[in-house]
SERO-4910 file (N, C-alpha, C, O; in steps of 0.05 Angstrom, whole numbers):
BEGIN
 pado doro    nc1    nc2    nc3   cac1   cac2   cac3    cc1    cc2    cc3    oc1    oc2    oc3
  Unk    A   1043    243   -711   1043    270   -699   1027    270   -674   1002    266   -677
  Unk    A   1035    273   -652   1021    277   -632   1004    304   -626   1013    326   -629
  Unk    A    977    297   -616    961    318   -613    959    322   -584    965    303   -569
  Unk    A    948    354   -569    951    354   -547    918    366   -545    907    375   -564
  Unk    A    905    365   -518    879    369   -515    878    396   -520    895    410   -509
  Unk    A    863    406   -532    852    434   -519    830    442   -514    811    442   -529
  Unk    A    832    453   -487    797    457   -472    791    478   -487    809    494   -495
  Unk    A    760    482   -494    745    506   -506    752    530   -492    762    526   -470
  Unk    A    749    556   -502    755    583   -484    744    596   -492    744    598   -517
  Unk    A    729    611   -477    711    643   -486    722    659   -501    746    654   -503
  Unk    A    714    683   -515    716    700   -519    748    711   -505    770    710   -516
  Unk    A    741    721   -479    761    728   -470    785    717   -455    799    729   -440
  Unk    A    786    685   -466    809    669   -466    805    645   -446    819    624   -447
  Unk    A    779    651   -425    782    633   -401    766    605   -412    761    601   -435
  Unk    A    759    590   -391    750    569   -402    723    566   -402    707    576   -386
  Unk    A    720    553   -418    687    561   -419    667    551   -396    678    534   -382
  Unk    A    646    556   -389    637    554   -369    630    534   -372    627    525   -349
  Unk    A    623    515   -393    603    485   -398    630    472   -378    625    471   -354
  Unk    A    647    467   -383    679    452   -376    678    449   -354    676    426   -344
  Unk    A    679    478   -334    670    478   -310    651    461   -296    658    451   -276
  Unk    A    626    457   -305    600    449   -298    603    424   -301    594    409   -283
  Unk    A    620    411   -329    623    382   -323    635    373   -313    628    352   -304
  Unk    A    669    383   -307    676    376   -287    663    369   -249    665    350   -234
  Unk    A    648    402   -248    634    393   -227    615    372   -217    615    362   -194
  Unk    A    598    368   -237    582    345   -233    595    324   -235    586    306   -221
  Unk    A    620    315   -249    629    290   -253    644    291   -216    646    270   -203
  Unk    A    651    310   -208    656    313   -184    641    303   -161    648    287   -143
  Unk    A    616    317   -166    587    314   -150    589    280   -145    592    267   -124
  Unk    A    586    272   -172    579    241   -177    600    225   -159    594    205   -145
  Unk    A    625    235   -162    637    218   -147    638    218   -117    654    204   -105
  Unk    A    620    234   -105    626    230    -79    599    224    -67    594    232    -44
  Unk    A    573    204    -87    566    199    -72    565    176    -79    572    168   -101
  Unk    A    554    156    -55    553    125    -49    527    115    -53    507    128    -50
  Unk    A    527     93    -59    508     72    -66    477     65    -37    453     60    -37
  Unk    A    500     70    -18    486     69      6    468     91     13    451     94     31
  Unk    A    478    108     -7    465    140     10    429    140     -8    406    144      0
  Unk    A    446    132    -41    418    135    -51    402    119    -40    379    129    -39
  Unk    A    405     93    -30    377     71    -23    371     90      8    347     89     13
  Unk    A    384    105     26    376    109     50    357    136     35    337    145     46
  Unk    A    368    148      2    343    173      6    313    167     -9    292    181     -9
  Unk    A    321    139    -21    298    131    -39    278    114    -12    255    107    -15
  Unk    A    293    112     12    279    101     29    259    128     44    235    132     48
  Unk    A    278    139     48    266    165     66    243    177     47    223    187     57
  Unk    A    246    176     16    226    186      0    201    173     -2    180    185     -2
  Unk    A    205    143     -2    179    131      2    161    131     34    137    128     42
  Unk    A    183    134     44    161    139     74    152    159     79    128    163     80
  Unk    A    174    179     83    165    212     88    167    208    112    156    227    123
  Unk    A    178    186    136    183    198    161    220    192    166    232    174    154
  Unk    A    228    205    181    256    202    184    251    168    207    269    151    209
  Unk    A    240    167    212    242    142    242    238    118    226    254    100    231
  Unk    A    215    113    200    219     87    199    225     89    179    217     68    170
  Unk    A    238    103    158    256    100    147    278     93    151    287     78    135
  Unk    A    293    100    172    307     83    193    316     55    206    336     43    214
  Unk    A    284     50    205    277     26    222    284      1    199    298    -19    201
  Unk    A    264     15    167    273      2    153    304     -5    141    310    -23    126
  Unk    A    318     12    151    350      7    133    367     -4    156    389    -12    151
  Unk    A    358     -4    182    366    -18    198    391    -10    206    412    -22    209
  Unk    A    384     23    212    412     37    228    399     63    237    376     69    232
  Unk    A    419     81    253    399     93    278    394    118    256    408    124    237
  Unk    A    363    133    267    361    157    255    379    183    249    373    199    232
  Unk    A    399    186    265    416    198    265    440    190    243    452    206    228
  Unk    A    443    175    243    462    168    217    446    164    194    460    165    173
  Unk    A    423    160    190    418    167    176    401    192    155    392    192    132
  Unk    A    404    208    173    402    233    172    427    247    165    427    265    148
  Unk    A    450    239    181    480    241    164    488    244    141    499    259    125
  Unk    A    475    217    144    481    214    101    467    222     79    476    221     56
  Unk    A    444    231     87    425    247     69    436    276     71    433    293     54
  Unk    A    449    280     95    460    314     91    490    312     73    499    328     57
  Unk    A    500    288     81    524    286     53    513    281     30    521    299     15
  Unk    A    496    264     17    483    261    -13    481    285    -12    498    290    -29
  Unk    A    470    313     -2    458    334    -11    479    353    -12    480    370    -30
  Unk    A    501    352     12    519    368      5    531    359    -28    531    372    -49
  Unk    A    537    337    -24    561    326    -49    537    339    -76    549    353    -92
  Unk    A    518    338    -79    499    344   -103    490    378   -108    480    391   -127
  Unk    A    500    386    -76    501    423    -87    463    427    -83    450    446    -94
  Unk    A    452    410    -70    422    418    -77    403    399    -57    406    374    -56
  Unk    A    384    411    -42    365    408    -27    337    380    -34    314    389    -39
  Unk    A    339    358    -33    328    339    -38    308    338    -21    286    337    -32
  Unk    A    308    338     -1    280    336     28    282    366     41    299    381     49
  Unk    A    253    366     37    251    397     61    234    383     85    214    368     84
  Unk    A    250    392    106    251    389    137    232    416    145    236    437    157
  Unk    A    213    405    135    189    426    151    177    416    174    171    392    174
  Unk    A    172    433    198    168    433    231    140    419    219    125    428    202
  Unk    A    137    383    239    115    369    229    109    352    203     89    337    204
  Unk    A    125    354    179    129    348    157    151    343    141    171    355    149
  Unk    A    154    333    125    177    332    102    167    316     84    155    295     88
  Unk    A    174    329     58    162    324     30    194    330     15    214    342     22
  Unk    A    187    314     -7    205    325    -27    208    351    -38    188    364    -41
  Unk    A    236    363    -47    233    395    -51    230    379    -93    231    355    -99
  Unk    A    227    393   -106    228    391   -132    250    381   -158    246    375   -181
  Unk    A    281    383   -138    304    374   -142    294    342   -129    286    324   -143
  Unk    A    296    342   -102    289    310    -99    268    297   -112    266    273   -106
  Unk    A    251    306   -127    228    294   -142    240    283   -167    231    265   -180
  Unk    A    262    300   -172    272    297   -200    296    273   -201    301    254   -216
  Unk    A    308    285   -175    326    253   -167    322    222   -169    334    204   -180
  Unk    A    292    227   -149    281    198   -132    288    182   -161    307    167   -165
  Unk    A    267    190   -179    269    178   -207    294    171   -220    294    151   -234
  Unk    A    312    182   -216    349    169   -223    350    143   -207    349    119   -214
  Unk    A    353    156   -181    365    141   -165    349    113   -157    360     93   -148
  Unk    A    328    116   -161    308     81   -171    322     66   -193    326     41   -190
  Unk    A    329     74   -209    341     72   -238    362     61   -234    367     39   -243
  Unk    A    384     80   -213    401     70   -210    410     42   -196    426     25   -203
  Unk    A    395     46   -176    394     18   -164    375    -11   -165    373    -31   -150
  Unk    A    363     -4   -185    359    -34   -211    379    -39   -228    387    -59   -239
  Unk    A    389     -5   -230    421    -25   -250    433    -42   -231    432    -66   -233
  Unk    A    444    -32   -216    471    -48   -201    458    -69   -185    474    -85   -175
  Unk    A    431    -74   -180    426   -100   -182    422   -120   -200    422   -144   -194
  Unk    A    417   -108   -230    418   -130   -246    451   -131   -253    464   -151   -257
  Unk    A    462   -106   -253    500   -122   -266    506   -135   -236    530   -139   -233
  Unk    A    494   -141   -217    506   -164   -202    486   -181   -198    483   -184   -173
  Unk    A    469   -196   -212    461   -213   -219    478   -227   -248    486   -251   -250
  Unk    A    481   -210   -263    492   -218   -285    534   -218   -282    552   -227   -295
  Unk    A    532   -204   -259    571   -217   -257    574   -249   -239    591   -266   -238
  Unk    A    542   -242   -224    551   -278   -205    531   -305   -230    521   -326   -224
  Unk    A    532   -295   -247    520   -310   -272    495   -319   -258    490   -343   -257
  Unk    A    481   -304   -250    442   -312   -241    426   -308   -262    435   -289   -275
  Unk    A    413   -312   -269    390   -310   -289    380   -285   -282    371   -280   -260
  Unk    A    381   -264   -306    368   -238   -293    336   -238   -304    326   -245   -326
  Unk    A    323   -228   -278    293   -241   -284    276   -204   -274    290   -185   -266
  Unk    A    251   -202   -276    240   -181   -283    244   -183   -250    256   -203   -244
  Unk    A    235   -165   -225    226   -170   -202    197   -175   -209    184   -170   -229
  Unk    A    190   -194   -176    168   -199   -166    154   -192   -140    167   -186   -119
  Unk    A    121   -191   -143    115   -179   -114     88   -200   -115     72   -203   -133
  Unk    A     90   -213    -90     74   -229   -101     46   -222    -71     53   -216    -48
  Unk    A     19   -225    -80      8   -205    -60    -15   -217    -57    -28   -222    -78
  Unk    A    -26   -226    -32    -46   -250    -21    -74   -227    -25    -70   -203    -19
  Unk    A    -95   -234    -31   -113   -217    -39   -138   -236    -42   -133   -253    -59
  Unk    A   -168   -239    -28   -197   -246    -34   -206   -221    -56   -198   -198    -58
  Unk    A   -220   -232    -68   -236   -204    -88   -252   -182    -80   -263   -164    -93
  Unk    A   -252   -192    -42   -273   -177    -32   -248   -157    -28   -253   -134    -38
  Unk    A   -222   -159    -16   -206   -133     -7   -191   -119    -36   -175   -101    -34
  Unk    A   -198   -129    -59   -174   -124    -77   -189    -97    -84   -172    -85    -98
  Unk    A   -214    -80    -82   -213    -55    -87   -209    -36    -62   -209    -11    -64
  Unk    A   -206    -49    -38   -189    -35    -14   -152    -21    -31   -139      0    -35
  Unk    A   -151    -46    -33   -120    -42    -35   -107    -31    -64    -84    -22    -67
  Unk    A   -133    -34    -88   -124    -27   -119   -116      1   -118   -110      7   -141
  Unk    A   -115     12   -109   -101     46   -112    -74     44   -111    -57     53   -127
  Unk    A    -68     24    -80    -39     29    -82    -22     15    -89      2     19    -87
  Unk    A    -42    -12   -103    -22    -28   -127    -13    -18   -150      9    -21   -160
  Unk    A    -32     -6   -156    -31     24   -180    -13     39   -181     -4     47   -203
  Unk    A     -5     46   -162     10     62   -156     43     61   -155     59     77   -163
  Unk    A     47     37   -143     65     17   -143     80     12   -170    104     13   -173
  Unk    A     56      6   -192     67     -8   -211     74     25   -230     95     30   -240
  Unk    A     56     39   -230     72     68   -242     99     72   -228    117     83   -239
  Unk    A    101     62   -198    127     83   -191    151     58   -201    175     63   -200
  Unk    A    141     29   -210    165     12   -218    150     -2   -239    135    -21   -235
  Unk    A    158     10   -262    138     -4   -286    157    -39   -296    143    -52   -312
  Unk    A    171    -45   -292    181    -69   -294    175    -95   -268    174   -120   -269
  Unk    A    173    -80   -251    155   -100   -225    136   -125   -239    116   -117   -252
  Unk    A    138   -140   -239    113   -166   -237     97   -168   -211    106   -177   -191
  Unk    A     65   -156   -213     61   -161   -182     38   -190   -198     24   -189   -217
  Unk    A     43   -211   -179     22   -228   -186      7   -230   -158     17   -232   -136
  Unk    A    -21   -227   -165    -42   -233   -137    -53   -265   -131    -66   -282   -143
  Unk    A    -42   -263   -110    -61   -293   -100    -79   -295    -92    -87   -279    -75
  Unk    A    -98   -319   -103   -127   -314    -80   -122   -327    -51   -112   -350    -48
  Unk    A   -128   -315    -35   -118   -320     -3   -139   -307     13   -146   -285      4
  Unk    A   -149   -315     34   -159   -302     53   -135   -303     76   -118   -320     73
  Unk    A   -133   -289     95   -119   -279    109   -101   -300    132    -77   -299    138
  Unk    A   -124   -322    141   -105   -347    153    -90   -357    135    -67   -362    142
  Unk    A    -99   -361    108    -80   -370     93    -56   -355     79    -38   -367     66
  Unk    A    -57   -334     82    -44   -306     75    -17   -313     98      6   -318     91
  Unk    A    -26   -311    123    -12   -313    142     20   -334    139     43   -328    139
  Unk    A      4   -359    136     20   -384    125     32   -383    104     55   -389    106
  Unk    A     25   -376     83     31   -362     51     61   -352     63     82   -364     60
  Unk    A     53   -319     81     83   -303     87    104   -320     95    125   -323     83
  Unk    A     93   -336    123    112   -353    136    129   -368    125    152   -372    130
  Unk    A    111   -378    103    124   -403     85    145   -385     67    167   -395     65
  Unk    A    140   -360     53    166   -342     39    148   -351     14    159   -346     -8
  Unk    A    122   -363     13    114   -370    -12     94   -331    -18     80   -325    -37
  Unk    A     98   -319      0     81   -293    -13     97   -272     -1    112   -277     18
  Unk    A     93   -247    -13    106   -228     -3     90   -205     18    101   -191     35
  Unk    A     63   -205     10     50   -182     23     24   -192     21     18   -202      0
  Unk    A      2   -191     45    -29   -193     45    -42   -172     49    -32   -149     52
  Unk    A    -74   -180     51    -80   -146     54   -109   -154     68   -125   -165     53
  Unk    A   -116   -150     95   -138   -156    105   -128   -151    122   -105   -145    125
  Unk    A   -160   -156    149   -159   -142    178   -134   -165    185   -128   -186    175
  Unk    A   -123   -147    211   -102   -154    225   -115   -196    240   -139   -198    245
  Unk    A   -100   -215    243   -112   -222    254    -96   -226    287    -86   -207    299
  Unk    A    -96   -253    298    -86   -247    324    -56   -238    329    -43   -230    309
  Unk    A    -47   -240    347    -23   -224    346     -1   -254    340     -2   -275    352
  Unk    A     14   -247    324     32   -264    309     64   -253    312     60   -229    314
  Unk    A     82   -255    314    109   -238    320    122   -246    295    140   -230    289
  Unk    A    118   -272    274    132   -263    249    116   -250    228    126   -246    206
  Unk    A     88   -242    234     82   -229    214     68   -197    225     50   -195    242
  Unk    A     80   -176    214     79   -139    207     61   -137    190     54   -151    171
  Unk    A     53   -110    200     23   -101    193     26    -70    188     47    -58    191
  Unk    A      6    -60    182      9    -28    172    -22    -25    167    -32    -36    147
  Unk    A    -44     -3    190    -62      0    182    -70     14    153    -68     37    160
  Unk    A    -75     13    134    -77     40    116   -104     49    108   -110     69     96
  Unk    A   -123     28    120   -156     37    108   -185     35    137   -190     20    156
  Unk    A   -193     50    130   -223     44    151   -250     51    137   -258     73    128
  Unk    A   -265     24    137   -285     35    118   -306     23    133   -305      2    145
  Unk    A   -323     38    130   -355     37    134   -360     15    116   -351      9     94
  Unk    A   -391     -4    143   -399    -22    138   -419    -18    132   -432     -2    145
  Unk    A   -432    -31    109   -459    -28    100   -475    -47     93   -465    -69     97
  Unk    A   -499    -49     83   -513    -82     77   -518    -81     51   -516    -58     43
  Unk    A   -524    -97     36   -525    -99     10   -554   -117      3   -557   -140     10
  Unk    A   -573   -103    -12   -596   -112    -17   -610   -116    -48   -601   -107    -69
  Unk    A   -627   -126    -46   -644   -119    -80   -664    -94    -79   -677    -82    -61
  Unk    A   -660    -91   -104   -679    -64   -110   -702    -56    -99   -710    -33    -96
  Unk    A   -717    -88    -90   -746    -77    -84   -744    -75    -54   -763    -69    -39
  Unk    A   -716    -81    -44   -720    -93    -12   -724    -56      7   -714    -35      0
  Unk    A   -737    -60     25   -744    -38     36   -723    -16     55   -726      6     65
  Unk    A   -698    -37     52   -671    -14     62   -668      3     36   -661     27     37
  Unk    A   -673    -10     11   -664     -1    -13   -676     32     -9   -663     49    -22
  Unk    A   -689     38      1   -714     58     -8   -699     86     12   -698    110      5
  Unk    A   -690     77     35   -667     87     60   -636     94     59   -620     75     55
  Unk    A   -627    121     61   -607    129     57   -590    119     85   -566    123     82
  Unk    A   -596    110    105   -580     95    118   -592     75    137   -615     81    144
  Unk    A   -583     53    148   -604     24    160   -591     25    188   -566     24    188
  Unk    A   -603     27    210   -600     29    234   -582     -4    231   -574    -15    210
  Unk    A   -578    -11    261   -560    -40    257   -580    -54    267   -582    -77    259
  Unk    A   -597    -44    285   -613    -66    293   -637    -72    276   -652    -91    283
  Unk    A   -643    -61    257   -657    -69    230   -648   -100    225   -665   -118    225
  Unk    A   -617   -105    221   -620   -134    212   -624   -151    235   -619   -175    234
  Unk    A   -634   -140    254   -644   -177    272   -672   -178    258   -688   -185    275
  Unk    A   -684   -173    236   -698   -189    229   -693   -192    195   -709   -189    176
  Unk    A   -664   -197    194   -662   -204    162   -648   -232    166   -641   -242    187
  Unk    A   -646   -241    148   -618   -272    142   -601   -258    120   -604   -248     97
  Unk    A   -578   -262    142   -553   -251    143   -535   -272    123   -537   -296    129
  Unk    A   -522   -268    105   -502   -285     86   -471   -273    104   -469   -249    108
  Unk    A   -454   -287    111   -427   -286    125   -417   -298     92   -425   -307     71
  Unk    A   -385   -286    110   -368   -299     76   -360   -330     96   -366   -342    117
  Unk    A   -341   -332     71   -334   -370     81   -324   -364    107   -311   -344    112
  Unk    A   -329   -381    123   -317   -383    148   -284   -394    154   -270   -392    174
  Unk    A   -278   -406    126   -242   -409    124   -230   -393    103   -207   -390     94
  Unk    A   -250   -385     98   -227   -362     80   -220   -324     85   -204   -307     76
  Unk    A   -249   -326    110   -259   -295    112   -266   -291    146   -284   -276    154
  Unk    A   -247   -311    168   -267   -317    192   -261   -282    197   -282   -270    194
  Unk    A   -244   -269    203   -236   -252    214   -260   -224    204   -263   -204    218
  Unk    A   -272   -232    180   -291   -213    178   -323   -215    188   -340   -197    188
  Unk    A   -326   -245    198   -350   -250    210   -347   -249    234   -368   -247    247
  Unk    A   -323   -249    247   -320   -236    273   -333   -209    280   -348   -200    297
  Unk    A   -322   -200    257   -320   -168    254   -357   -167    264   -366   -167    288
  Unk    A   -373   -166    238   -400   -169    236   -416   -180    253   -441   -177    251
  Unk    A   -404   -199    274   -421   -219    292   -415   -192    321   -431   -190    340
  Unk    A   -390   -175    318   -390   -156    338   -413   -135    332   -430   -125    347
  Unk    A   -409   -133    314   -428   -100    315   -463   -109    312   -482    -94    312
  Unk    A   -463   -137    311   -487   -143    317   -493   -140    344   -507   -122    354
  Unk    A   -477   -164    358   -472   -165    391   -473   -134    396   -492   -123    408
  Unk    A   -456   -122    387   -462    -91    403   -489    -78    401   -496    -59    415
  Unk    A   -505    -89    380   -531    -72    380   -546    -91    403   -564    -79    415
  Unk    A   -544   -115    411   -559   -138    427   -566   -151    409   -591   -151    410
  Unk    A   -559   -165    392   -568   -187    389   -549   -194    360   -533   -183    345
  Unk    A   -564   -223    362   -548   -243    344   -557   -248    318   -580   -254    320
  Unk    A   -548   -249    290   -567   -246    263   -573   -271    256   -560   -288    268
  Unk    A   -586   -277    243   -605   -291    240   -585   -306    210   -585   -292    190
  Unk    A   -573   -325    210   -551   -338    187   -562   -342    174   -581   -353    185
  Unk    A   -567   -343    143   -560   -360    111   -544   -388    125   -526   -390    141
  Unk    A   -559   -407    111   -550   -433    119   -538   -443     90   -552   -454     73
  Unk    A   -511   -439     88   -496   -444     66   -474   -422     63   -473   -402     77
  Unk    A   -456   -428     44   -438   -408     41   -425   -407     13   -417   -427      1
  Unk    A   -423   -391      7   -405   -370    -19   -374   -379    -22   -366   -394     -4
  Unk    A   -357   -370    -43   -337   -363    -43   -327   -343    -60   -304   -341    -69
  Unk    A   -340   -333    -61   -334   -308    -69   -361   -285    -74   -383   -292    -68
  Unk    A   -356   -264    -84   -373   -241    -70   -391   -243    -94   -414   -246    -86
  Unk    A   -389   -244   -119   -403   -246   -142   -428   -267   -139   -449   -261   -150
  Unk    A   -426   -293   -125   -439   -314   -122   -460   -307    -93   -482   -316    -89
  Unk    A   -448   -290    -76   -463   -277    -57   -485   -258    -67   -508   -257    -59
  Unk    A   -475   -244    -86   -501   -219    -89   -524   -236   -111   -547   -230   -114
  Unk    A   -511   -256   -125   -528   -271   -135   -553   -287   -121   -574   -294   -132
  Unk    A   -545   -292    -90   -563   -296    -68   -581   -271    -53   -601   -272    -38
  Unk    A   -567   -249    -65   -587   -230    -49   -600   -217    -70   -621   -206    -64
  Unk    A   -591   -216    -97   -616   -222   -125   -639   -237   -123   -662   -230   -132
  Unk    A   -633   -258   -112   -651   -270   -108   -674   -269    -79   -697   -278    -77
  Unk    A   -659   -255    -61   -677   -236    -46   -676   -267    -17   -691   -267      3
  Unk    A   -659   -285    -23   -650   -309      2   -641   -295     32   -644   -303     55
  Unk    A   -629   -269     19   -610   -267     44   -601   -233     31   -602   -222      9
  Unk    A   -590   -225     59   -578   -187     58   -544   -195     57   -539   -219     54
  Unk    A   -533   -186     57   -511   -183     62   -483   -161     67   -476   -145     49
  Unk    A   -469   -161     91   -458   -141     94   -435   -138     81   -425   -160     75
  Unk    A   -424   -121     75   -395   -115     62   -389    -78     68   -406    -60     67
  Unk    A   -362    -77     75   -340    -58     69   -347    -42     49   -347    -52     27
  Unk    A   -355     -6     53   -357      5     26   -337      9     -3   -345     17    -25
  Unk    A   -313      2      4   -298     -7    -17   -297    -28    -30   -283    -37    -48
  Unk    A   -316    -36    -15   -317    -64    -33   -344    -80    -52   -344   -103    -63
  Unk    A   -363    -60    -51   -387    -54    -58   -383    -65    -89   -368    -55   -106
  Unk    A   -398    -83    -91   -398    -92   -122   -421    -84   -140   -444    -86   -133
  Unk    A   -409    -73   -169   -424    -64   -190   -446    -79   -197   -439    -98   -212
  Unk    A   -468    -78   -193   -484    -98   -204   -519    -79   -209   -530    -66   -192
  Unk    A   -525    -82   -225   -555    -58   -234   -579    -77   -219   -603    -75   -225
  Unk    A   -569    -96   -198   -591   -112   -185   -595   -106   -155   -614   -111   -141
  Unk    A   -567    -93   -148   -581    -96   -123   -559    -65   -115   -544    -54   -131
  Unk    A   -565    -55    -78   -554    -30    -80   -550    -34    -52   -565    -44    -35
  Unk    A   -525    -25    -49   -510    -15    -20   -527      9     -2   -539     28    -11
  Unk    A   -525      1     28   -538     27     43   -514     18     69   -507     -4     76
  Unk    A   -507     43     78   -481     35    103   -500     42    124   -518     58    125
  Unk    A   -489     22    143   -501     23    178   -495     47    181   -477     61    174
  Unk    A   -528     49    202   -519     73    219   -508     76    245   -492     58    247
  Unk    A   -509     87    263   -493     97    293   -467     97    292   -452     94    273
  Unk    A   -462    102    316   -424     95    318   -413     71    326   -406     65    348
  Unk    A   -413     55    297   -410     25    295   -371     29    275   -363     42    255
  Unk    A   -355      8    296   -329      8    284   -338      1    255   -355    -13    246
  Unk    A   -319     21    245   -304     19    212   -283     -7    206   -265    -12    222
  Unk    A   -287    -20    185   -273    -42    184   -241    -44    174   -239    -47    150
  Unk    A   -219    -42    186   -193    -43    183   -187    -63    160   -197    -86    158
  Unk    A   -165    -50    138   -152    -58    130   -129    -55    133   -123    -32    139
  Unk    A   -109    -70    131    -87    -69    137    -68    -90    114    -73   -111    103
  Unk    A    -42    -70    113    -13    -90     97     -8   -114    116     -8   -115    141
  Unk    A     -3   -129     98     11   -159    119     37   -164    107     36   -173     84
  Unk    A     56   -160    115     90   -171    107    102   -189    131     91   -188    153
  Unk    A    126   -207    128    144   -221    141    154   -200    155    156   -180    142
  Unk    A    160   -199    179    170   -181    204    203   -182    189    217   -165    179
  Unk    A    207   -208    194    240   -210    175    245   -216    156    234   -237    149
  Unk    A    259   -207    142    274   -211    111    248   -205     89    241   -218     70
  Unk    A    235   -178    102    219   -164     78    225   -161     54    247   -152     50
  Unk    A    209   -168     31    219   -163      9    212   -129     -1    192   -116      3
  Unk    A    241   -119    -18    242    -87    -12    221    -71    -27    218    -47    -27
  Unk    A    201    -93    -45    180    -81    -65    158    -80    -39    144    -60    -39
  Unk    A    155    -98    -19    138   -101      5    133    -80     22    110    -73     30
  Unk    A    160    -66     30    160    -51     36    148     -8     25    137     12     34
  Unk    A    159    -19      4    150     -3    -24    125      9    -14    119     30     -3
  Unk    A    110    -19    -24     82    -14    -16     71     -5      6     54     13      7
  Unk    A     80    -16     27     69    -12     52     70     22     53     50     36     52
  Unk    A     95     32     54    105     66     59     80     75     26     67     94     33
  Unk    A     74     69      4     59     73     -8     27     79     -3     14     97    -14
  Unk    A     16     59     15      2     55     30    -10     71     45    -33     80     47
  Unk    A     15     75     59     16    103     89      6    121     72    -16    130     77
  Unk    A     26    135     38     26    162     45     -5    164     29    -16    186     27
  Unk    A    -14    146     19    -53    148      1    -59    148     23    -76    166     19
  Unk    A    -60    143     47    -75    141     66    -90    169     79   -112    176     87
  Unk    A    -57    184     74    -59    203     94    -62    227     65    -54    250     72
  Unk    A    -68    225     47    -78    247     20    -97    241     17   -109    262     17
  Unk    A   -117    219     13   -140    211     15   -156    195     35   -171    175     31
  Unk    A   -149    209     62   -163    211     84   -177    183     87   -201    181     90
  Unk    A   -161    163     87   -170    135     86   -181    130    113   -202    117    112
  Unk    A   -174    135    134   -171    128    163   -191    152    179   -200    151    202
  Unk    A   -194    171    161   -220    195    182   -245    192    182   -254    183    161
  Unk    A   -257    194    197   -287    191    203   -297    205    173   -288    220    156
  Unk    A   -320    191    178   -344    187    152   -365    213    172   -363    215    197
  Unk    A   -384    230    157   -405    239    153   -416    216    163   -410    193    156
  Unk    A   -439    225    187   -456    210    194   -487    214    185   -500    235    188
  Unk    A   -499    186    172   -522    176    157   -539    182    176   -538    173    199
  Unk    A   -564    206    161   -588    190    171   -604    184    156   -604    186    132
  Unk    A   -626    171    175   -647    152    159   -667    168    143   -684    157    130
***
């Protein structure tokens, strides 16, 4: 016996309104493209129309196109275009989250139709211990907005960081910029005040902030000179800018834990980055005073063939930067 469909009907015979609604969305769905969601999950992670752009590698205008088709075809407002700004409206908040979803599927069913081994992603991220609480916010962050990501950290200082990218053996570093390089991209996202680091009894300890020319009469601990030159640059300037030259620790560290163990022992001061200030009940941070440069951090990625978690981060980066005022002047210390 053959059966024939019959759609549900109201009360007063028509069709019910659910019927409607699924048709429509099954409608919705079909008219949008694969391309549109990665250009809005791009535009979402940056929040600017230009390098969102830059990143998908087609002009702003088209892609501005196709975000006004995703939104027509969906019946609903994803980005508000406010004069100076654009943020997600509350529909696009609710999206972004699909449409991530969606495009880890259709990358793993085409891994698994060209028979590849489907493997978790990776982000693999050049890091000393001195910058990894610069940058831990927006690894954090990262791994909430893609909880299946593998990020593994390398220990690297920044020349080696450099070579790391080049080689395709790392995906992202994170330290001051160094000279100008054309295969490796950068992204400022941090500026932090420099400070010295002492023992309890030492007489900066006692001082809510240490002039700079205080240390021409301390011995100064630098980090390794191949693993960290770009930050003794840094420190050998803002000496030079007060007049004069510090007085060196004859030996060297590799890492920051084995440093403050030297200024426990009261050998040597040492400067560091206030994000990078290590917990220790022996000795205590005080930041330079005057208007002495703040020390840059910055993303390091391959200029070409970025990897798209690299990117991630970087536009991640930007937008902590600019909510938690990473990059604005500090309250100025006095003594």
């Amino acid at each position: 016996m053959a059966h024939r469909s019959v759609r549900p009907t109201s009360t007063d015979g028509r069709t019910a309104p659910v019927v409607r609604a699924v048709t429509d969305t099954a409608a919705a769905a079909s008219r949008v493209e694969l391309r549109q969601l990665r250009y809005f999950v791009t535009v979402a992670e940056e929040l600017h129309f230009g390098r969102a752009a830059s990143r998908e590698h087609i002009a702003r205008s088209a892609l501005t196109a196709q975000l006004q088709r995703l939104e027509r075809a969906l019946g609903v407002l994803l980005v508000d275009r406010s004069p100076g700004r654009i943020a997600l409206t509350d529909a696009g908040a609710r999206f972004l989250i699909e449409a991530r979803q969606i495009l880890e599927h259709v990358d793993r069913a085409t891994m698994l139709a060209r028979g590849t081994p489907v493997t978790a992603p990776t982000l693999r991220v050049g890091v000393l211990d001195e910058g990894y609480d610069a940058v831990r916010p927006v690894l954090r962050a990262l791994q909430e907005q893609h909880p299946d990501l593998e990020i593994h950290q390398v220990s690297a200082g920044v020349p080696e960081q450099c070579q790391l990218l080049a080689d395709g053996r790392l995906d992202v570093g994170v330290g001051r910029v160094p000279g100008v390089c054309t295969a490796i991209a950068s992204a400022l996202f941090r500026l932090d005040r420099l400070g010295v680091l002492v023992r309890l009894d030492h007489p900066f300890a006692a001082r809510t902030g240490v002039p700079v020319t205080a240390l021409r009469d301390e011995t100064l601990l630098l980090a390794d000179p191949d693993r960290a030159p770009e930050f003794n640059e840094f420190v050998a300037e803002v000496c030079r800018g007060a007049g004069f030259f510090p007085a060196l620790f004859h030996g060297s560290v590799q890492n920051l834990r084995a440093g403050v163990d030297l200024v426990v022992e009261g050998r040597c001061v040492m400067c560091v980055p206030a994000s990078t200030v290590p917990w220790s009940a022996e000795v205590t941070w005080r930041p330079l005073q005057s208007s002495i440069p703040r020390y840059p951090w910055s993303i390091l990625w391959r200029a070409r063939d970025p990897s798209r978690y690299a990117l991630s981060l970087v536009a991640l980066a930007r937008r902590l930067c600019t909510e938690h005022g990473w990059r604005t002047a500090p309250t100025e210390i006095a003594s």
